[in-house]
N, C-alpha and C positions, 0 to 999 in steps of 0.2 A: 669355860667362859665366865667372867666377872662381869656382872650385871645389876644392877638392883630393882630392876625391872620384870616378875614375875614372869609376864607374859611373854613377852619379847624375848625374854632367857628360854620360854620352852618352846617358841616355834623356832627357834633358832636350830633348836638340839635338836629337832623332829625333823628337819632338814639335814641336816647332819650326817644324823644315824643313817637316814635313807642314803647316804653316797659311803655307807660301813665305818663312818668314823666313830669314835666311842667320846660322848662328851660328859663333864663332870660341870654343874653349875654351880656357881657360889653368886652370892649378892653384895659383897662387899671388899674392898681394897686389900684390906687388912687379912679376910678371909683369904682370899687369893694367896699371897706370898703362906699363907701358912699349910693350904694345898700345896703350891711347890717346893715347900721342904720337905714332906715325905711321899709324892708321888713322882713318877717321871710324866712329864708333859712333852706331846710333840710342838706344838702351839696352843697360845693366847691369846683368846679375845677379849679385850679391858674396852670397858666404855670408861670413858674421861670422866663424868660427871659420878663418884657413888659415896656413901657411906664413909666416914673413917680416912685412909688414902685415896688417893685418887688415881687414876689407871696412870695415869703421867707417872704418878710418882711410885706405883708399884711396876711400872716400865723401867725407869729408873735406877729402881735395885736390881731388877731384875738383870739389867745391862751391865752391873759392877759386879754380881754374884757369879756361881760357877758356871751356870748356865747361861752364860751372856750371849751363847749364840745360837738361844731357842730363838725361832721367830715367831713376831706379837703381830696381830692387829687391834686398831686403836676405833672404838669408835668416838664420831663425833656429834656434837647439837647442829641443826643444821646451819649455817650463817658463820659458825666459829670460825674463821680461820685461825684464828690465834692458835686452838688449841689444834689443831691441823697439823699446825706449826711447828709448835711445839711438842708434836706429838713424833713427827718425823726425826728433827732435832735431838731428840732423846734415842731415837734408834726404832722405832716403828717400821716395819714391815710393808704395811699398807695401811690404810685408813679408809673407814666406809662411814656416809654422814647421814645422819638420821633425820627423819623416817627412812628405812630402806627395806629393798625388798632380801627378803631371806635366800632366796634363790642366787639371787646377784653375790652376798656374804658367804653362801658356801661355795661360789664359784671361785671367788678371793681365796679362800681358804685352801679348794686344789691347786689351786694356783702358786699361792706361797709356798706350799709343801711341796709342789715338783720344785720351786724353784733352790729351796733350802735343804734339795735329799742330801746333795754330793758335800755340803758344809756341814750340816746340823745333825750328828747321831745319836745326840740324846745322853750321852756321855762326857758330856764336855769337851774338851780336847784330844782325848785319847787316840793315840794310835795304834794303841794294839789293844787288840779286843780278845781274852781266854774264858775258857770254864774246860776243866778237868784235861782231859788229850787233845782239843781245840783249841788252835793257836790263829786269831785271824793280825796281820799286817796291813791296816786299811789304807794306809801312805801306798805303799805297794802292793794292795789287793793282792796278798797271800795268803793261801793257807794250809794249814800242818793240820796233821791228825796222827798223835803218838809218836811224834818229829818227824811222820814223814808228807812230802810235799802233795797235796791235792791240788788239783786243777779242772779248779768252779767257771762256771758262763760269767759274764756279768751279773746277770739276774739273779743266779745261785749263789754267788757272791753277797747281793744287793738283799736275798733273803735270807741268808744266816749269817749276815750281819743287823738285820730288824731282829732279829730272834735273839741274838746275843746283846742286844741292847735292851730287852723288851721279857727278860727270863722271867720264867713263873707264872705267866700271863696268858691267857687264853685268846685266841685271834678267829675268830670265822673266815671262812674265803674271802665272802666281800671284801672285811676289813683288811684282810692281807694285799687283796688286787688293789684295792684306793693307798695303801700305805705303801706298798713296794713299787707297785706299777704306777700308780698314780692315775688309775680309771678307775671312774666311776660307776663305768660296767663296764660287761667282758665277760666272754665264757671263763665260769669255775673252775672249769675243768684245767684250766693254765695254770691254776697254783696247784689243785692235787697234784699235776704230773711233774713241777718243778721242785714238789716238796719231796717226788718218791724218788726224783735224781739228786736230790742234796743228800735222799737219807742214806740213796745207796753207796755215794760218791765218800760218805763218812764214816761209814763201814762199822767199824765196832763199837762207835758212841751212839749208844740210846737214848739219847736226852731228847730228840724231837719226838715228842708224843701226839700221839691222833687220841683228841677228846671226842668222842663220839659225840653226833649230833650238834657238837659245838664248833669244832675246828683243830688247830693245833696249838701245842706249847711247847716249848725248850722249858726243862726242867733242870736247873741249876743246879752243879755237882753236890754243893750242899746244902740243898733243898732235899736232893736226893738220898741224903746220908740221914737226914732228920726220922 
């Protein structure tokens, strides 16, 4: 979230967190774009008005860059329609006008993300997604393991493909149920037992690991070798 507004940035994030999402704040235009060149982002929340660039205009790049089809929410002052406008124009996601209540902005936010699961992997365009004997095909939701054919649910599918997007990274249930499922809550126990039929179904790749206490990781063939 790009904000230049102390406050507002951390009830934001404390809302957030509470629905298992993991948020990163910066205060300024410029900071933002230099977050998204060495972090992966699922979305962006830009307020119009900060420092430096302006969320328009780090919108903007962001829609000519490789990632042009993360999706953004824009905030706005309230009365602007101009920047509304212009905010959509540019390729905006949604828009929430300020003052707002933070409940109603992390609702937008599950919202966008269900609606951006089946477009937006985080990878740009890719269609095929590997690491070491994992071969996934997301055009045609296939996948191989050591060339030969597995056959994943949707969900199982829909979860080591977040994993294959999201390598090296540590995930709690929560965060996995809001980011693959797209609930806000829900019994836990639906990721443990769909993460012990992905790991069975992949048989001699150990790359999904249980962090204890914390959740899971895919650990990268060579993250692995390091």
């Amino acid at each position: 979230m790009a904000d230049d507004d102390p406050i507002v940035s951390d009830v934001v994030r404390r809302y957030l967190e509470r629905d298992g999402l993991q948020v990163t704040l910066v205060g300024a235009g410029d900071a933002a774009l230099e977050y998204l060149e060495n972090h992966h982002v699922d979305l962006a929340i830009l307020d119009v008005m900060m420092p430096g660039r302006s969320g328009i205009e780090v919108l903007t790049e962001i829609r000519c860059g490789p990632f042009a089809g993360m999706p953004v929410i824009v905030l706005t002052a309230f009365g602007e329609e101009e920047d509304r406008l212009v905010g959509l124009a540019a390729g905006a996601d949604d828009y929430v006008t300020k003052p707002f209540s933070p409940r109603e902005l992390a609702l937008r936010v599950q919202s966008v993300l269900r609606r951006s699961a089946a477009t937006w992997s985080g990878v740009a365009a890719a269609v095929d997604l590997s690491d070491g004997i994992v071969v996934m095909d997301t055009e045609s939701r296939g996948v191989t393991v050591a060339g030969e054919t597995v056959n994943t649910t949707k969900r199982e599918f829909d979860l080591l493909r977040f994993f294959l997007c999201h390598r090296d990274t540590v995930f709690s249930r929560e965060q996995l149920l809001a980011q693959v499922w797209g609930w806000s809550f829900g019994d836990l126990s639906t990721v443990t037992v769909h993460v012990k039929r992905l790991r069975a179904k992949l048989g001699d790749c150990h790359s999904l690991e249980t962090v204890w206490g914390h959740g899971y990781r895919w650990v990268s063939e060579s993250a692995g070798e390091r």
